[in-house]
Every structure is written in structure tokens, then in C-alpha cells.
C-alpha positions as CSV (number, residue, x, y, z in Angstrom):
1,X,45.6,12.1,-37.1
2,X,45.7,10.9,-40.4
3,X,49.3,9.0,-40.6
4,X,50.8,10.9,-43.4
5,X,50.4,14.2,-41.9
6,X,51.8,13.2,-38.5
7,X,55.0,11.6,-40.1
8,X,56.0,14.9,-42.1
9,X,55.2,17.2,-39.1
10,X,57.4,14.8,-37.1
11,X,59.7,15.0,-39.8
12,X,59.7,18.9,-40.5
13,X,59.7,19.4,-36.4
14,X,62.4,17.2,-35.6
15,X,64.7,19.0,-38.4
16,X,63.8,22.5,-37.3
17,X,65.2,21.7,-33.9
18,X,68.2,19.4,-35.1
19,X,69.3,19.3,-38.4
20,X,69.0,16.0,-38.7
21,X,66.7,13.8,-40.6
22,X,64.5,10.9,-38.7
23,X,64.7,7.9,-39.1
24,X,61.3,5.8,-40.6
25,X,59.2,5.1,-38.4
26,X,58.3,1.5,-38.1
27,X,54.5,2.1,-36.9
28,X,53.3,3.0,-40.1
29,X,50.3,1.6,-42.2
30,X,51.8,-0.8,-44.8
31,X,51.5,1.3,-48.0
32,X,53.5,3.9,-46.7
33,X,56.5,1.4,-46.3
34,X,56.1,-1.3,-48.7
35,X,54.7,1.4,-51.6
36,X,56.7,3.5,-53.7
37,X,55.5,6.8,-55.5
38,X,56.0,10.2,-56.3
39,X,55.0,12.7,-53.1
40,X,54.3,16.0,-53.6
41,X,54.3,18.0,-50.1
42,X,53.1,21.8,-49.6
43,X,53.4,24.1,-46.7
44,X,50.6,27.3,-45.8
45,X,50.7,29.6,-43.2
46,X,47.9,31.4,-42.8
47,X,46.2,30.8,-45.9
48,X,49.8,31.6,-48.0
49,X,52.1,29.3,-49.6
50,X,55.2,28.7,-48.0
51,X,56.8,25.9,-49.7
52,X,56.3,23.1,-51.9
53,X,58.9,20.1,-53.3
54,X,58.0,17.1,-54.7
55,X,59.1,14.1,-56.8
56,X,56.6,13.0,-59.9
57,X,58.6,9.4,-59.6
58,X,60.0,7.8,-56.4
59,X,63.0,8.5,-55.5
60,X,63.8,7.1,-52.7
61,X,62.4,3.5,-51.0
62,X,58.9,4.1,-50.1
63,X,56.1,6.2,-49.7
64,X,57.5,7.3,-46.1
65,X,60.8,8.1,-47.0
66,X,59.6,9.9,-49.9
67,X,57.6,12.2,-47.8
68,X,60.1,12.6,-44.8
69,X,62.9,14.2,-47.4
70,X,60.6,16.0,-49.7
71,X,59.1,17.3,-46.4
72,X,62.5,18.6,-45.8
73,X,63.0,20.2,-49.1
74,X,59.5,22.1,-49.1
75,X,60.5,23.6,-45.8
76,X,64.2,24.7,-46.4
77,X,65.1,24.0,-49.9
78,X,62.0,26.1,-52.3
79,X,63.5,28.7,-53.6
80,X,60.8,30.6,-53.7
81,X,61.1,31.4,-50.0
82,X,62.7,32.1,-47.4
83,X,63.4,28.2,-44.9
84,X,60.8,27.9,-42.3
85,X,61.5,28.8,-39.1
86,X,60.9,27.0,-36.1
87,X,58.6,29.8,-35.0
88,X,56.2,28.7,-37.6
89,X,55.3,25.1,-36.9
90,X,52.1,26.2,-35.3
91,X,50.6,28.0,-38.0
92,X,51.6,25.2,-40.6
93,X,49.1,23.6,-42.3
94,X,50.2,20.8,-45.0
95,X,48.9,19.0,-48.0
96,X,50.6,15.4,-49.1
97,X,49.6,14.4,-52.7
98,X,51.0,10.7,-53.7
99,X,51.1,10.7,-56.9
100,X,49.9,7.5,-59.7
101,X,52.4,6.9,-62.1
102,X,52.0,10.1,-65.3
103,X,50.7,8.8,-68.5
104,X,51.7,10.0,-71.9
105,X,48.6,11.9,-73.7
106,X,48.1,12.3,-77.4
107,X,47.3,15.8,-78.1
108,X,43.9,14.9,-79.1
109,X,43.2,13.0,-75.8
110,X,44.0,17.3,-74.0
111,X,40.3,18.0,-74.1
112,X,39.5,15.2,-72.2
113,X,41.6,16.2,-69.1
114,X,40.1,17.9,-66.3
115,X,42.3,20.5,-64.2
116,X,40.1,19.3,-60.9
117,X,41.0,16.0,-61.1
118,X,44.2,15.5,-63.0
119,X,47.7,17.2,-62.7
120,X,50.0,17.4,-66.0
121,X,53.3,17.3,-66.7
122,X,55.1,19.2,-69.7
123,X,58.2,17.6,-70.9
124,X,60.3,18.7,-74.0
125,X,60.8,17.1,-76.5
126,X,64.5,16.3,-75.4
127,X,63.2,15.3,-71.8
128,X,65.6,17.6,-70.3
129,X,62.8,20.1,-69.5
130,X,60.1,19.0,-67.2
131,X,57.5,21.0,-65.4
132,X,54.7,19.9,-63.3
133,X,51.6,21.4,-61.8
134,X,49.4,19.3,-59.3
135,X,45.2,18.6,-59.8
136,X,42.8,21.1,-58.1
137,X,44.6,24.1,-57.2
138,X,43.0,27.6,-56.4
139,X,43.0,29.9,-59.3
140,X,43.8,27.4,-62.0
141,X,40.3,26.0,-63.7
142,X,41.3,25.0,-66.8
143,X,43.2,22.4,-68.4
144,X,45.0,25.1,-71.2
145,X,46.1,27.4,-67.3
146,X,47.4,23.8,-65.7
147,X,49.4,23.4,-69.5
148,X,50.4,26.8,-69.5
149,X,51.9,27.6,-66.1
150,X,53.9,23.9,-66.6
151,X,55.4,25.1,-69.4
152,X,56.6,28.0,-67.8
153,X,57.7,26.0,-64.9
154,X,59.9,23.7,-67.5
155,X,61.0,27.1,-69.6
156,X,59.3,25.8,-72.5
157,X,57.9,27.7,-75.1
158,X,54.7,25.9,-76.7
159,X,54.4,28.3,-79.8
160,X,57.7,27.6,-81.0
161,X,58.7,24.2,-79.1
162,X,57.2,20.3,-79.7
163,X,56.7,18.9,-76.0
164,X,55.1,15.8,-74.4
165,X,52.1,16.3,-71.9
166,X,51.6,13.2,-69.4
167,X,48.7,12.9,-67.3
168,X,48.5,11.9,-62.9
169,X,45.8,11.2,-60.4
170,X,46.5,12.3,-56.8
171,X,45.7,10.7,-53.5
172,X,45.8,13.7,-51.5
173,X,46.0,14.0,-47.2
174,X,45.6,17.5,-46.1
175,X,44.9,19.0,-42.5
């Protein structure tokens, strides 16, 4: 089982049934301890999303530690939804993207972009407003969607505000 997968259904498991966090694991493949990026972690159950938290920077020491407490987050903290219950495990399916650092785009570098293989983020103009949305997802195909639901995600207007859009790759581990 792919390594990155196992540690955040550890991770979500072992906090289901003990409301405590794990420690890292020291078994792990080197990036995951010595690395350091942004994870983005999302939770289906049958098909549905059920949660998904992520950082677009790191956080906290390394990839693994990154994804054991935004693993924690999807699953009890989205408030989108209701915190998963224990009952659900089995039907969980998960998706890990760790993210490359976001780049700053001009806006005449936009059309260039491609909503399958980059995700965006919106900031304002302030940086107090940020909004991401993640490469490749189901239902958004085009750069001007990804732009548009990230601005709604950061509660910015883009016919009346100035904003920033920064650009990410994804190395993605799914089930």
C-alpha cells in the first residue's frame, strides 16, 4: 500500500477510536520525513465528498506530520459536514495531493494554465483573503471555473476587487 495512504488511514483510525493523535511513524520513506510541503487530504464515501482540509504551505515539520493533522481536520473539522464516524472507515476512500510551492501569475500568463494539471490560488490584494481549489477535479474543466469557485472560496469579488492568482503542481496518492 502506497505509504501515504496507509499513514493517514492509521492516522484517521487511530483518532476515531481515541482522540488522540499518533505519533510519526519512523518507517517512513525519506521524503515524507525530511520534506516539507503543503498536503491537501480529501475523504469519499461512496463516490461523495465527505471532507477535505489542507494547507497550500507547510505548516508543520514534514510531509508526514502534515498529512497526519490535516488528516484529522478533513475528517472532524470541514465544516461542510458532519465528523466522520467510526462506522465509516470502511467505505473511506482518500486522495493525498502534496503540493509544489504556488507561483505568482501575471494575468496574461492565465491562458496558459490548464485546470487538469494545475490548481490556483486567489488571494486579495490585501493577502487577507485566500482561496484555493486543487488540479483535476470532476466538474471543473476550465481554468475561468477553477478562478471562479476560488474566488468564491476567498469571498472575493473579481468584478469589483484587484487580486493575485498563483499557480501549483500536485503530486497526488489516491486509493
Amino acid at each position: 500500500m502506497d505509504p501515504y495512504i496507509k499513514l493517514a488511514k492509521e492516522t484517521i483510525k487511530h483518532y476515531l477510536l481515541t482522540k488522540k493523535t499518533i505519533e510519526v511513524p519512523e518507517d517512513l520513506p525519506a521524503e515524507m520525513l525530511n520534506k516539507r510541503a503543503g498536503v491537501f487530504i480529501c475523504f469519499k464515501n461512496k463516490g461523495e465528498l465527505r471532507g477535505c482540509i489542507g494547507t497550500f504551505l507547510p505548516v508543520y515539520e514534514n510531509i508526514a506530520d502534515e498529512i497526519i493533522q490535516n488528516t484529522i481536520s478533513a475528517a472532524t473539522r470541514d465544516h461542510r459536514f458532519l465528523p466522520v464516524h467510526v462506522s465509516e472507515l470502511k467505505d473511506l476512500k482518500i486522495t493525498i495531493d502534496i503540493l509544489a510551492e504556488p507561483v505568482r501569475i501575471e494575468d496574461e500568463e492565465i491562458n496558459q494554465l490548464n485546470a487538469k494539471k494545475f490548481g490556483v490560488v486567489v488571494k486579495s490584494e490585501d493577502g487577507l483573503r485566500t482561496g484555493l481549489l486543487l488540479p483535476d477535479l470532476e466538474g471543473v474543466d476550465t481554468v475561468e471555473d477553477q478562478i471562479s469557485i476560488a474566488s468564491q472560496k476567498a469571498g472575493i469579488d473579481p468584478l469589483v476587487e484587484n487580486f493575485h492568482v498563483y499557480k501549483f503542481t500536485v503530486k497526488r496518492h489516491e486509493e
